[in-house]
N, C-alpha and C positions, 0 to 999 in steps of 0.2 A: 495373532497379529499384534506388534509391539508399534508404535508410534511414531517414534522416533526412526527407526528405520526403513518406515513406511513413510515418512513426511522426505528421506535422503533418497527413496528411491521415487517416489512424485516426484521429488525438483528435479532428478537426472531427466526426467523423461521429455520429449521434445515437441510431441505433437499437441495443441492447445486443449483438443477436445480430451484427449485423455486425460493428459495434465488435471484439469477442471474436473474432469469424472473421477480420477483418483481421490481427489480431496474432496469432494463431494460423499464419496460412499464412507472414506474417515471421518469427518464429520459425522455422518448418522449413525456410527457407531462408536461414538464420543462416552454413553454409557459404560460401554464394556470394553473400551479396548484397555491392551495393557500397555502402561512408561516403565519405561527404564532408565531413569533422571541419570545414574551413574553407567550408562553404557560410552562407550569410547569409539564410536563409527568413524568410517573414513570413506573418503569418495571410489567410488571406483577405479581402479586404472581406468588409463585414458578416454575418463568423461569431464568436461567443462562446464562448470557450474555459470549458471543454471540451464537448464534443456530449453531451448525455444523452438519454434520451426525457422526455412528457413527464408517464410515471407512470415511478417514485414521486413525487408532491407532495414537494417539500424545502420541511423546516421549521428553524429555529433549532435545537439540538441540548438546551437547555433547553426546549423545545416538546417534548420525545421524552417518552414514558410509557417504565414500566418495563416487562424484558420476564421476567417467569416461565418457566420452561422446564415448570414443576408442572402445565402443562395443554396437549394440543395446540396451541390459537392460539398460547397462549405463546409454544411452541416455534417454529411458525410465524414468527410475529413478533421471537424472534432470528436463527431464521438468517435471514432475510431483513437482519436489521439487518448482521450477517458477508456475506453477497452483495453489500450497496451498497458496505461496505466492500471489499470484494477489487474490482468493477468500478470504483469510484475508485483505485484501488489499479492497473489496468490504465490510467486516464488521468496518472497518476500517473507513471509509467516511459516512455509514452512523449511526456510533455511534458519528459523530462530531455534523451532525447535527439536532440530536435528544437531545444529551446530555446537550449543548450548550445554553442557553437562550440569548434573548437579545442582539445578534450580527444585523448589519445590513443584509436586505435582500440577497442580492448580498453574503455573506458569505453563506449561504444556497444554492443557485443556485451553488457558484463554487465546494461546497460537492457533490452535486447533479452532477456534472458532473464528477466528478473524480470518486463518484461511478458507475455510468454508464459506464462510460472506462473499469476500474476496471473490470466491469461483463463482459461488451467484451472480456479486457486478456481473463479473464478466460475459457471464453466458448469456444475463439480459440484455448486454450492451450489444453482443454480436448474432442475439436473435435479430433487436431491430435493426442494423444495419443490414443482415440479409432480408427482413424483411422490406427495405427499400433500396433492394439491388446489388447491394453494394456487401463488404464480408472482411472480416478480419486477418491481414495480410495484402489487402490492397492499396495500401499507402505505406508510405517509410514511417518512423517510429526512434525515439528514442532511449535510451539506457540511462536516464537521470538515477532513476530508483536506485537500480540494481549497482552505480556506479560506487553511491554510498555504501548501499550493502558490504561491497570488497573493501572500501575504507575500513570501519569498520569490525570488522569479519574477525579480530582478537582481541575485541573490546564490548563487551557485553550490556557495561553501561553507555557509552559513547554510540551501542546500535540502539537500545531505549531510546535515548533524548534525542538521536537526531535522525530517524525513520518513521517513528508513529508521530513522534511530539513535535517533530520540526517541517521534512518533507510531508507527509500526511494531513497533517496540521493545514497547512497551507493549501489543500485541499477542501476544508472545512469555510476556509473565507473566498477561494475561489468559484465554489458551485455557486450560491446565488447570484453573484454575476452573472455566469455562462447562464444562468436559469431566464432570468430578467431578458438577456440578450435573447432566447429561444424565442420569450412569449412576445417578444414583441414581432416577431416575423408569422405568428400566427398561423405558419403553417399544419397542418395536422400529423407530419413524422416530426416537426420542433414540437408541439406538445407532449406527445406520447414519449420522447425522450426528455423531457421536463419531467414526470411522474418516475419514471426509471432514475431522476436525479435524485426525486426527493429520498426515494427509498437507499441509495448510496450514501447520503447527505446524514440521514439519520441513524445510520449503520457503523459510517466510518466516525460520526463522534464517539462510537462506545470502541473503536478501536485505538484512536487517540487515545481515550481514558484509559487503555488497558498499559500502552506505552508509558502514559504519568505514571501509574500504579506499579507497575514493574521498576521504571526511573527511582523512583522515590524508594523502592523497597531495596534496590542495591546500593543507593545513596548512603542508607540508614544504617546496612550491613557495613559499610566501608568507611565509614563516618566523615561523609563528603557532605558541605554543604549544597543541597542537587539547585539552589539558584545561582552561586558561583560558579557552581563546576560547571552547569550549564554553560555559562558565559563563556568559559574558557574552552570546554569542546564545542561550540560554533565556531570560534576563533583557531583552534586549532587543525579541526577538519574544513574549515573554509564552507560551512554549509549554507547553504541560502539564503539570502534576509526576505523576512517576512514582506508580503507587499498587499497595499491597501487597497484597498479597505479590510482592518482585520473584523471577523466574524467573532464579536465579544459574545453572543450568547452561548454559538455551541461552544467556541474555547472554554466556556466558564463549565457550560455544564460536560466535559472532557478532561476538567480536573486542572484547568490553570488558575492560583491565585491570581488573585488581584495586581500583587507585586511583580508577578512575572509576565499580566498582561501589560502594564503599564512599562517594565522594559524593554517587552516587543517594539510596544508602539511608540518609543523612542530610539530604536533602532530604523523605523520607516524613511 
């Protein structure tokens, strides 16, 4: 079993649960499996990256309604919108490192772990939502994530800073919100999806950190300043402006100076 071409044939694959169980069982054998950093893969004939099923319906992301937590469906209806996200988020990690050549080992193992996290959200998220009725693919869904990815997709640095550190990121100052808003509806499926945040929450800051650490290590190869260049791949890929309230403790402990929280937060 090689890695790499085990992470290209998970992302072909289309149905959720395998998808998650494929990377699931890579993951637990993150010991022993073998890389092949200089392998040269290719997608299959006529497969379209990434495999999804084919509910949820994807819609433009300005197409998305708002989602209330003030009512069951509501609620329904975000965590569901956090499960598309965390399963993109699993196509995500392992199109880094399949697509990728010629990084050091150690860059492959910490994809490998973020996708395996990854399939955990996931499969927490769409425990509980079947377990209050409801199941993933029954609501539309958007392709934010995976839009960047194809941005992206023959820039290795430009997928660093603007996937973990930028979209992901942005993640990090968004949960406590969504948290705050759950516990005050008190209901007992908003709590129980409050403790499944924290554990997301605290997960996706060492995935952040791994995108700074990656960001910073090709920066250093290429002798790119990574807080200019920063600046100018947000600007150039048009990525998303941060939006507030930003989340200063885990950004800090995720590996943002000081100097590049402070031009987040003047980008608000």
């Amino acid at each position: 079993m090689e890695l790499r071409q085990c992470a290209l044939q998970a992302l072909c694959v289309a149905d959720a649960e395998e998808k998650s169980a494929l990377t699931l069982a890579m993951y637990a054998q993150r010991a022993t499996i073998s890389i092949a950093p200089g392998a040269q893969l290719q997608v299959p004939e006529g497969i379209s990256l990434p495999g999804h099923p084919a509910r949820p319906e994807l819609k433009v992301h300005t197409a998305m309604g708002r989602r209330s937590p003030a009512t069951a469906e509501g609620r329904a209806i975000l965590l569901h919108a956090i499960a598309h996200i965390e399963f993109n988020a699993i196509n995500l990690a392992l199109d880094a490192i399949w697509r990728y050549e010629g990084m050091p080992e150690a860059f492959y193992q910490d994809w490998l772990q973020v996708a395996g996290e990854e399939a955990k959200h996931f499969r927490l998220l769409r425990a509980h939502l079947r377990k209050w009725g409801h199941d993933y693919g029954d609501y539309p869904a958007h392709q934010g994530l995976w839009t960047m990815c194809e941005k992206t997709a023959d820039d290795i640095v430009a997928r660093m800073a603007l996937v973990p550190r930028t979209l992901e990121a942005r993640g990090l100052d968004a949960t406590p919100q969504i948290q705050a808003k759950l516990q005050q509806t008190a209901a007992p499926d908003a709590l129980e999806a409050v403790a499944i945040l924290d554990i997301i929450l605290r997960e996706e800051v060492g995935h952040v950190a791994i995108g700074n650490h990656w960001y910073r290590f090709l920066c250093a190869q290429r002798d790119l300043d990574p807080e200019q260049h920063y600046s100018w791949l947000v600007s150039h890929y048009e990525a998303p402006r941060p939006r507030p309230p930003i989340n200063l403790p885990a950004r800090r402990q995720a590996g943002f100076s000081q100097s590049e929280l402070d031009w987040l937060q003047g980008q608000l």
